[in-house]
N, C-alpha and C positions, 0 to 999 in steps of 0.2 A: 098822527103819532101814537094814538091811543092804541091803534089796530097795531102797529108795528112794536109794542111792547107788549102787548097778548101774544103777538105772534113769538117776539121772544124769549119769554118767559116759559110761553107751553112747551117750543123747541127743548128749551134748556130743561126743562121738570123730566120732558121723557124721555132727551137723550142720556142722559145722569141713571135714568133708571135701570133705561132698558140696552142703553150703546145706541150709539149714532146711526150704524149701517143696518139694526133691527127698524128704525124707525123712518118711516118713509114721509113723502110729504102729503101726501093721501091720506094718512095717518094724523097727521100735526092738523091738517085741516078739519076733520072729521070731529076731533076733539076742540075743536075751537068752533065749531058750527059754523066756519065758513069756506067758500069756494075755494080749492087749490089756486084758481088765477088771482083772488086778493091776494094772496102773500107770493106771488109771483108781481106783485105791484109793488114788493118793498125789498123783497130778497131774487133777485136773478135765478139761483137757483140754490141749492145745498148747499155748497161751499160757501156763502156767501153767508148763511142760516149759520152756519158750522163754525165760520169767522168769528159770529158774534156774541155766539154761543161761550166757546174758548177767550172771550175779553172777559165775560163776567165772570167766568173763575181763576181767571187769572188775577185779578181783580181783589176777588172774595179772596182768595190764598194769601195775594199779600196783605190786605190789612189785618188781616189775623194773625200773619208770622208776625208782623208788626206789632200785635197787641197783645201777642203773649209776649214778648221779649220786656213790655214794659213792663208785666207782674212777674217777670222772673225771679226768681231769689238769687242766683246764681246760673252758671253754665250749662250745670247740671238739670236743675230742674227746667231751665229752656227745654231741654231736649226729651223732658218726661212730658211737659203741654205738648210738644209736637207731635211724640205720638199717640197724645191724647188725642188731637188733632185730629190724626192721619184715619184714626180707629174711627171716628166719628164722621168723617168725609166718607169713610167706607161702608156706612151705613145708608149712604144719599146714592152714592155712587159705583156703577156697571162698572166692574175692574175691564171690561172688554172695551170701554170707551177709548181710552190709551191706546191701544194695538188697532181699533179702528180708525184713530188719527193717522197710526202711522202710512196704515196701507189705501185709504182711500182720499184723504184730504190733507197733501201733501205743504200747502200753505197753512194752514191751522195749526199743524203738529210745526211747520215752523216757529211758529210763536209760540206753541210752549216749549220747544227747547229751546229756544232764545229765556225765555220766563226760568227754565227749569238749571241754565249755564251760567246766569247772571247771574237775578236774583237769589234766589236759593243757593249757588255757589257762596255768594257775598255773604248770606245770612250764617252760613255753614261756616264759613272760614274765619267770622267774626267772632261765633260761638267758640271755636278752639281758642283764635288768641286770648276771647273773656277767660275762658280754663287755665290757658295754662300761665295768665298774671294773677290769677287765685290761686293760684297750686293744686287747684283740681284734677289737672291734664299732668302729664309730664313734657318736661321743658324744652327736651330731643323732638316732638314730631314735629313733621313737617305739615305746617298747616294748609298749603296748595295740595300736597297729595292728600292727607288725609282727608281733604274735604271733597276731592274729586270721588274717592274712593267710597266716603257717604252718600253721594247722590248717586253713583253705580248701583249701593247696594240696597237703599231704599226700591230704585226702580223696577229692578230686577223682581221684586218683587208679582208685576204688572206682564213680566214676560212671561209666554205658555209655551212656551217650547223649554221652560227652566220650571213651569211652576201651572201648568194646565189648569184651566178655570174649573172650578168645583173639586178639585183634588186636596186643595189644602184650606185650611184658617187662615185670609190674608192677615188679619191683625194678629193672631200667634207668631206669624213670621215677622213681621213688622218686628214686635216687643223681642222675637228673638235673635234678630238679626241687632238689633240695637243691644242688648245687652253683649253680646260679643265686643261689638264697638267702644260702648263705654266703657266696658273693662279693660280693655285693650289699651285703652288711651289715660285711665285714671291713676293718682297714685294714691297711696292707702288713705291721702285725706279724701279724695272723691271717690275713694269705694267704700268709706262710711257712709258718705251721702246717697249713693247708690241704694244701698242697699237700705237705706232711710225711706227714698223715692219706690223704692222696690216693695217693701212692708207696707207703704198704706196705702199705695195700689190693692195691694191683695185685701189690706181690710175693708177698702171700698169697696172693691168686689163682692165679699161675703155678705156686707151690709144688706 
């Protein structure tokens, strides 16, 4: 068991860093100082590696959606942790990770969009209705679409054919794609808070 959470631990460090399809298993051995056929004694092959790789951050994502939601202050600031979140994940993590699930390990990228249509759906759509019984949100949206339409546009993010890797600031677009959103959906009581959330973001920053 010892060998088999080396093995996926190092997977998981340098798929995150570098993407999945950069990293070979020649590679993963090399850095673990041992034989390609040991970790051909616990993983089959890649996919398998890849499998279990996508459980631990599926994983890690949700207890943390979970665990900002319990220091939320409101609807609002749920959604300034997340992309506080999202900023910080993208400091660990190869944006080309995502687009390599999709095109080479077609069972893996199952499970996160199962992870990314569920859960995250649920967490998204839970956050509108907290909004809009605070009067934060306005009380017309529709909280199935607008939440479909959140997770569209978080991902999008991730696409290169909308967004080529090295072209832009993911986390600029992240916070800018999100402040569209929150305005979009806020009424003048949650675009004080907005723009509350918004201010000491910026004096963190300078700090």
């Amino acid at each position: 068991m010892e060998h088999q959470e080396r093995i996926l631990n190092k997977a998981h460090e340098l798929f995150m860093r570098y993407g999945i399809r950069s990293v070979s298993m020649d590679e993963i051995a090399n850095h673990l100082g041992m034989s390609k056929k040991t970790i051909y004694q616990f993983y089959a092959d890649k996919d398998a590696l890849v499998d279990d790789v996508i459980d631990i951050e599926i994983n890690l994502n949700q207890t943390e959606c979970l665990a900002h939601r319990q220091r939320s202050e409101n609807a609002i600031h749920e959604i300034f942790i997340s992309v506080d979140m999202v900023e910080e994940m993208l400091t660990k993590m190869n944006p080309a990770v995502i687009n390599d699930l999709e095109k080479y390990h077609p069972r893996a990228f199952r499970k996160f969009t199962e992870h990314k249509n569920k859960f995250l759906y649920t967490l998204i759509r839970e956050n509108l209705d907290w909004g809009k019984k605070e009067e934060l949100y306005r009380e017309e949206i529709q909280s199935d679409i607008i939440a479909r339409f959140r997770l569209v546009s978080v991902f999008i993010v991730f696409n290169q054919d909308f967004f080529p890797l090295g072209k832009h600031n993911l986390p600029a677009l992240i916070i800018e794609i999100t402040d569209n959103f929150l305005f979009g959906l806020a009424t003048p009581k949650g675009q004080k808070l907005i723009h509350k959330y918004k201010q000491h973001r910026q004096k963190t920053i300078t700090v």
